[in-house]
N, C-alpha and C positions, 0 to 999 in steps of 0.2 A: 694340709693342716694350716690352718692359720696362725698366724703368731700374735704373740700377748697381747700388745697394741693394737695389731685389726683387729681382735678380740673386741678391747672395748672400745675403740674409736666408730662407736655404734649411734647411730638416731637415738633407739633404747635407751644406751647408757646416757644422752645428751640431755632425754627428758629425766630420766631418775633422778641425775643431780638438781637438776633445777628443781626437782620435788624435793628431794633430800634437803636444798637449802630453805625451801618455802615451808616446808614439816618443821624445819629446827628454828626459824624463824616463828612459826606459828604455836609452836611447845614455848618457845621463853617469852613471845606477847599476854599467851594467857596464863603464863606463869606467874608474871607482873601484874597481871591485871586482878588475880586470885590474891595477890599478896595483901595490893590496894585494897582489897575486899576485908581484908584482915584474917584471912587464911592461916595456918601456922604452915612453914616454908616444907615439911613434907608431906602435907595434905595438898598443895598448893602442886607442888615437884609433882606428884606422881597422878595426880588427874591431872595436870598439864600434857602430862608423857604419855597417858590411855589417852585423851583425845587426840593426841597429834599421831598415836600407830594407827586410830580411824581414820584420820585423815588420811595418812599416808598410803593406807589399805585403798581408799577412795581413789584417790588422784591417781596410783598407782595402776589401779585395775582399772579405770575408765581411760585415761590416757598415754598409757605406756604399754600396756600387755592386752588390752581391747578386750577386755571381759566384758560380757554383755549382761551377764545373768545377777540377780540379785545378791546382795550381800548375805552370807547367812551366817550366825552363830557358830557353826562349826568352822567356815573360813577364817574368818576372824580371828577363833580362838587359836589358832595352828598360827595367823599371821602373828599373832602377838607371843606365843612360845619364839616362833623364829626370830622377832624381835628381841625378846629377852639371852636368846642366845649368841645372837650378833652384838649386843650389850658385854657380853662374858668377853669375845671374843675378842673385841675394840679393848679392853680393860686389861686382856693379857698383853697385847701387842703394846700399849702404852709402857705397862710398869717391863715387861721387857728388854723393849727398846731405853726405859730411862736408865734400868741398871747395865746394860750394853753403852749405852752412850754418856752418860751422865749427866744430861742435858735435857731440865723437863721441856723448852719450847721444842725442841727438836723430837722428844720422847712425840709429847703432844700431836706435834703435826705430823710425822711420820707412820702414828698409829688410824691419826685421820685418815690418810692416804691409802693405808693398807685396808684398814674395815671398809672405808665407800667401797674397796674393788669388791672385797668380800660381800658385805652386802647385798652389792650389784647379783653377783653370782648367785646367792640365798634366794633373791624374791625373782630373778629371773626364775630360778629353778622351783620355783613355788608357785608362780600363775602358769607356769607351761604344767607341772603335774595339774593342776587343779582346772586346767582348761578344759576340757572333756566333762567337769563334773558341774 
């Protein structure tokens, strides 16, 4: 059985963050950039956040999980449910940990820490189901 850390001391999990940070870098440039456009800041927010789960579905399936097949609507639509529920997920673990600890930088980055693992584990387990299809 392997343990937690060979777990994700993985190639995998090496590329995902590196996606994970270039998605979240890529959701706040065009968040900024829709602002400058004169966007109102939740028309701006949340087509910043639909085009960076395509991307991330992209980058994701072409260089991490080695999906060959095209994109389709129905993938998509499940990657962006599981997105929205690893959303939930990161959002329990913050206010959580801030009433456990009392401490939002701590709450904050602690809940980071736990959803990347989470996450890792969601869309690992969402291009291995959807491999075959």
């Amino acid at each position: 059985m392997k343990t937690f850390i060979s777990y994700f001391l993985t190639k995998n999990f090496a590329i995902f963050f590196c996606i994970g940070i270039t998605t979240a870098l890529f959701d706040y440039l065009l968040y900024i950039f829709l602002l400058s456009l004169g966007w109102p800041m939740l028309l701006a927010k949340s087509s910043a956040s639909a085009v960076a789960v395509v991307f991330n579905y992209l980058l994701n399936s072409r260089l991490n999980f080695n999906r060959t097949h095209t994109m389709s609507l129905k993938h998509l639509s499940y990657y962006g449910v599981l997105y929205l529920f690893l959303i939930i997920v990161h959002t329990l673990f913050n206010q959580g940990l801030f009433i456990l600890l009392k401490d939002v930088n701590i709450a904050v980055f602690g809940a980071l820490c736990i959803s990347t693992f989470v996450n890792y584990l969601g869309v690992k387990k969402f291009f291995t189901h959807f491999r075959n299809q």
